[in-house]
N, C-alpha and C positions, 0 to 999 in steps of 0.2 A: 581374510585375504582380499576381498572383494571393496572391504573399505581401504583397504590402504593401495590399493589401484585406483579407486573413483579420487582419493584424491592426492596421490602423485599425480594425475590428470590434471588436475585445479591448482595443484601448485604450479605445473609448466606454465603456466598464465603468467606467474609473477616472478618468476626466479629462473634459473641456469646451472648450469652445473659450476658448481666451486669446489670449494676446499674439503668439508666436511661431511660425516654421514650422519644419518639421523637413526638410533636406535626406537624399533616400536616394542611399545608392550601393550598385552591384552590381559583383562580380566572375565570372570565367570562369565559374564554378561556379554560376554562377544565386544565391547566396547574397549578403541584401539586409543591408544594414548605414548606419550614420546618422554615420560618419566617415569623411573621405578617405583613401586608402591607394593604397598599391602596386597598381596591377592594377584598382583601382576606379572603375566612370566611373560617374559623375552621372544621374542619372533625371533627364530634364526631364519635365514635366506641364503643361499648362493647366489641373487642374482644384483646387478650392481645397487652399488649401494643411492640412495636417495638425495640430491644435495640441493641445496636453495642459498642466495644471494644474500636473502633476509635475516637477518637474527632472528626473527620470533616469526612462526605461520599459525595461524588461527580459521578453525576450520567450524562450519557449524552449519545445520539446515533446517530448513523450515516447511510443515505439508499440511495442506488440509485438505482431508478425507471426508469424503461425505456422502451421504444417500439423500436426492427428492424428489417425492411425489408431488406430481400436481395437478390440481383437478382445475379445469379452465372453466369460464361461467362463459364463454363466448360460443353461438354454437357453429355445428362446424369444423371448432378445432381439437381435436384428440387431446385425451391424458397424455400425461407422459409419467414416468416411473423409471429411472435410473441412480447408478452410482456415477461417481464426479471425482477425479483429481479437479481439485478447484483449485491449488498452488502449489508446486516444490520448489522451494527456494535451496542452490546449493550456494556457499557462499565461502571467501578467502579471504581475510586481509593479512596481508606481510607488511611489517614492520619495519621500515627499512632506514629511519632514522635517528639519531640520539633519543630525540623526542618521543618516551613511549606512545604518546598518544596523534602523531601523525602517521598516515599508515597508505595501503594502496590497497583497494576493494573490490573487486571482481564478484559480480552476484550475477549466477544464471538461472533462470526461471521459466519451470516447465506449462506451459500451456497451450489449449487448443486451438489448432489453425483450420481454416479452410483450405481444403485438398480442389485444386485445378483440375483432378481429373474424374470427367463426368461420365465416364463408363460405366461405373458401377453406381446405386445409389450408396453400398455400403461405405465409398472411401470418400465421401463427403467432406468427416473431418477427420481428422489425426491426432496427437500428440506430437509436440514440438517444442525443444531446448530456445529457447533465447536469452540474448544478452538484457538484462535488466541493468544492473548498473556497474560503472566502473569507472573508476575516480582517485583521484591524488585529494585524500584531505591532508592538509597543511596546520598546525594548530597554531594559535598565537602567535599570528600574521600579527595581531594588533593586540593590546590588554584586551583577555576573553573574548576575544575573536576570531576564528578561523575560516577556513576558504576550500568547499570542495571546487575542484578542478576535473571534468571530463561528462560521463555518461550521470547526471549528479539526481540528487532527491532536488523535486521542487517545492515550496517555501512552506504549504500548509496541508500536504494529505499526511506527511510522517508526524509533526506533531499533533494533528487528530488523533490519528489511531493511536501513539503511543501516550495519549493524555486524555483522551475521552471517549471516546468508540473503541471499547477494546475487541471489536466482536467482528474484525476483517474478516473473519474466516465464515462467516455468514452474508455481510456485505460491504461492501465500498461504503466511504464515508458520502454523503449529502453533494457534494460537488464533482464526485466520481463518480455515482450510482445511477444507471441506464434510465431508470422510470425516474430519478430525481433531474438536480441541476445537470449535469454530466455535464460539466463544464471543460475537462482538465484531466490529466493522470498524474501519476506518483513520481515521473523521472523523465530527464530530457536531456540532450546535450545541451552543456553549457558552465557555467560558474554560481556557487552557491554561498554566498557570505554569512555568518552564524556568528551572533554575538548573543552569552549566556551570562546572566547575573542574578545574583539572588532575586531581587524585584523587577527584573526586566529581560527579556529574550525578543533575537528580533532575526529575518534572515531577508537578504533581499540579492537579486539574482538575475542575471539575461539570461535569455535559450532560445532556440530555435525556436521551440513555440507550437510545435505540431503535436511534441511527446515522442517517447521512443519507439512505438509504435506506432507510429503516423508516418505518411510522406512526406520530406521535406524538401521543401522547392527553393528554400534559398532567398526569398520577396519579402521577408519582415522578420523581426525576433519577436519576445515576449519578456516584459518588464515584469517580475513578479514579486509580492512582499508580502510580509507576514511581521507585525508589531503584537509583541504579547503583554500585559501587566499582570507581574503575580504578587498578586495583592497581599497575601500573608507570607513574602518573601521566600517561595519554596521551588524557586525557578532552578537549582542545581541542583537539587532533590527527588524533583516528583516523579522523574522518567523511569517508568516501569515498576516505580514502589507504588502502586495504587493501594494498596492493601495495609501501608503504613505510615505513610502521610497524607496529612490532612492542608490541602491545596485550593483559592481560588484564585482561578486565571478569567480577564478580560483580555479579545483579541479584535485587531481589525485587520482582514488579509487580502487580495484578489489579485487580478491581474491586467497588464495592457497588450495586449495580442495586436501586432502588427501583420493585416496581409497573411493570416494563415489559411494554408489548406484544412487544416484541424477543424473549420466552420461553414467550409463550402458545402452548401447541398445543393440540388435540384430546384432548390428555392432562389439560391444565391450563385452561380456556377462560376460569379468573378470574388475572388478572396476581398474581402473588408476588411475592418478592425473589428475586433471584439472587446470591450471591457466590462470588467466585473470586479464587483468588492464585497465582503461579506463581514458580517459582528456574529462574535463566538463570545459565549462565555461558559466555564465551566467550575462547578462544586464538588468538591471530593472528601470524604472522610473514609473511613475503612469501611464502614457499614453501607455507606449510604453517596450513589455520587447522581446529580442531576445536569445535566448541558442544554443549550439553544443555541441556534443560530439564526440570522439571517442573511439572503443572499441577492443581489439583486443584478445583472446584465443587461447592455446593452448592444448592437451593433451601428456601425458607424455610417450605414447606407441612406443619402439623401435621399433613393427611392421607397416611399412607403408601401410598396405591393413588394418588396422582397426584406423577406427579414428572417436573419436568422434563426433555424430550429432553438439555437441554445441560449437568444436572447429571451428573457423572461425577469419573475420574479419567485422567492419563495423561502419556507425556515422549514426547519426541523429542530425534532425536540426530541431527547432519549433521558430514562430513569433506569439509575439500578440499584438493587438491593442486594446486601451479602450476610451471608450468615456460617454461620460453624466457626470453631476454636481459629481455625487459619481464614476463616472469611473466604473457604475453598466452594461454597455453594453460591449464587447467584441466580437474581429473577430481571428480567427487564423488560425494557419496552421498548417502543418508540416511533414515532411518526416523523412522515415526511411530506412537504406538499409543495409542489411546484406548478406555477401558471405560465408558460409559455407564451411570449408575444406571435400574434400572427396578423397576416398581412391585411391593411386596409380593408375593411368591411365582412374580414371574418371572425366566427365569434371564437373566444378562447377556450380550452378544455384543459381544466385542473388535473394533475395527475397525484394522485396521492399513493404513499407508501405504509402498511399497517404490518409491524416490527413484534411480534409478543414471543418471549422465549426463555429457558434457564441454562444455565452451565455448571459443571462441575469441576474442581483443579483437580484430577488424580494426584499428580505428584507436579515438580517442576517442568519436566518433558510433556505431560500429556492432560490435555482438556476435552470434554464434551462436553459438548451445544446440543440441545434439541430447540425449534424454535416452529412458528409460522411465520409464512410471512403473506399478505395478502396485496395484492395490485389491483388499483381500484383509478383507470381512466375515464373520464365522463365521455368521453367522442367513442367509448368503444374501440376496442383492442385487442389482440390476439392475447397481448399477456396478461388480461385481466382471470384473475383467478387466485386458488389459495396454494402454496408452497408450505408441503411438512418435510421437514428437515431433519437429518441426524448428522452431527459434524463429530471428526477426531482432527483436535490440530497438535500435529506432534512436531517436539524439536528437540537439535540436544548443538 
């Protein structure tokens, strides 16, 4: 019952009451479903029936569970030792026209906020629902072409994670990750254009430019693009089959930040420009996938004593290995290193990131990570130190 409440909740998002009701059924497994089958009995209810504007609603969520300890090399600063919701994603798309594959997507995502009230030390932080994305995709606006429309995915963290860092649920990819570039996030308003072909994918896009989580002040967008070549033609293929295509891609991607608050700090307190471009390449067979990158940024301030935190330079490089009948075991690695530009006459401090870890597929729903991870700043850091890890990222 509790599922088909959470989401008649998410369907109110995209739909109204119409014509028709929706029969549920459940199976042994407590899992609720809207066609008869094997093993499935019928929910009856007295209470009104359910209705959506949509032909088709698709319902599905994403979490990753985790335990870390970690021990700081800085002194001064305390272990720490905790569990983590590190992401639940619930998510909707309704289907609303001819076109099965244009659709409207509503994704909310649980994570933690800073609590305003300083009473207590305990209520520091909290747990907190927010909008992650929501969008009109449109497909075949042009031959293999299509166009998100509203809260959208920006041009290069979703085909990372879903093409070569499969391992989100431990960290951000290289241009999102706090000790790396931390360039950027996964979503922003604005318009998203995505063109996919066997030997070529590309997606190019304005936004606001802050991110969906940032302040936007309304003083500039962000120009962003992502040009990929897949070289042994496996560009309508490879997404999410890592296990049974064998794939390489060369990419060039970054951004033109206009006047964002996304880069003001205490260094910079007036909004600049920020740009940034990066070279990705990645190899994938079922056993065996290896990636690199390079990333390089700049900011656009004629003054040389103020420079952005996020101008810099820097690559990473990840390996993995798979083993068992389904290729369900996993080793990997990976390193990160970024140099930071800073202001006339001071000297720079490399930050690196040291990645070593294995996962397991349970089944299609559910993975485990165990990994370290070690932060190693040369200027000295509170987070330098080593992180052990145990993740559950489950979905269905």
């Amino acid at each position: 019952m509790k599922k088909i409440v959470l989401s008649a909740l998410i369907a109110a998002t995209v739909g109204s009451v119409a014509a028709s009701a929706t029969q549920f059924y459940v199976d042994a497994n407590g899992q609720v479903f809207t066609t008869a089958g094997e093993g499935r009995v019928a929910l009856e209810s007295k209470e009104t029936a359910w209705y959506s504007h949509a032909e088709k609603l698709k319902f599905n969520a994403l979490a990753y569970l985790g335990y870390t300890n970690t021990d700081y090399r800085e002194s001064g600063v305390e272990d720490t030792s905790k569990f983590e919701l590190r992401r639940i994603y619930f998510q909707v798309k309704a289907h609303l026209m001819d076109d099965p594959k244009s659709y409207l997507r509503v994704t909310m995502d649980a994570t933690t906020k800073a609590n305003d009230d300083s009473v207590s030390d305990q209520k520091e932080e909290y747990q907190a629902v927010i909008l992650k994305y929501a969008y009109l995709y449109l497909n075949e606006i042009l031959p293999t072409t299509g166009i998100e429309l509203g809260i959208v995915h920006r041009p290069w963290i979703d085909y990372e994670e879903h093409n070569s860092w499969f391992y989100r649920n431990i960290s951000k990819v290289f241009v999102e990750a706090d000790n790396s570039a931390h360039l950027t996030n996964s979503a922003d308003l604005g318009f998203d254009i995505k063109t996919t072909t066997p030997y070529f994918s590309s997606e190019i896009g304005m936004f606001n430019g802050e991110g969906y989580h940032n302040k936007e002040d309304g003083k500039g967008n962000s120009l962003e693009w992502r040009a990929t070549a897949h070289i042994l033609g496996t560009g309508k293929k490879q997404k999410d089959k890592y296990t049974t295509v064998t794939y390489w891609d060369a990419s060039f991607f970054g951004q033109y930040n206009l006047a964002s608050t996304k880069h003001a700090d205490s260094n910079t307190p007036n909004t600049d420009d920020l740009i940034w471009g990066g070279l990705h390449t990645v190899f994938n067979t079922p056993e065996f996938q290896a990636s690199a990158q390079y990333v390089k940024s700049q900011d656009d301030s004629d003054d040389a004593t103020k420079v952005y935190r996020y101008a810099g330079s820097g690559y990473s490089a990840h390996a993995v290995a798979r083993f068992g009948e389904q290729k369900e075991i996993a080793a990997f690695a990976r390193y990160d290193k970024w140099t930071p530009e800073q202001p006339s006459g001071t000297a720079t401090a490399d930050q690196r990131t040291y990645i070593v870890g294995a996962s397991w597929q349970q089944n299609h729903n559910v993975q485990w990570v165990a990994n370290v991870t070690t932060t190693d700043i040369d200027a000295g850091s509170a987070k330098n130190g080593n992180s052990y890890m145990i993740t559950a990222q489950v979905e269905f």
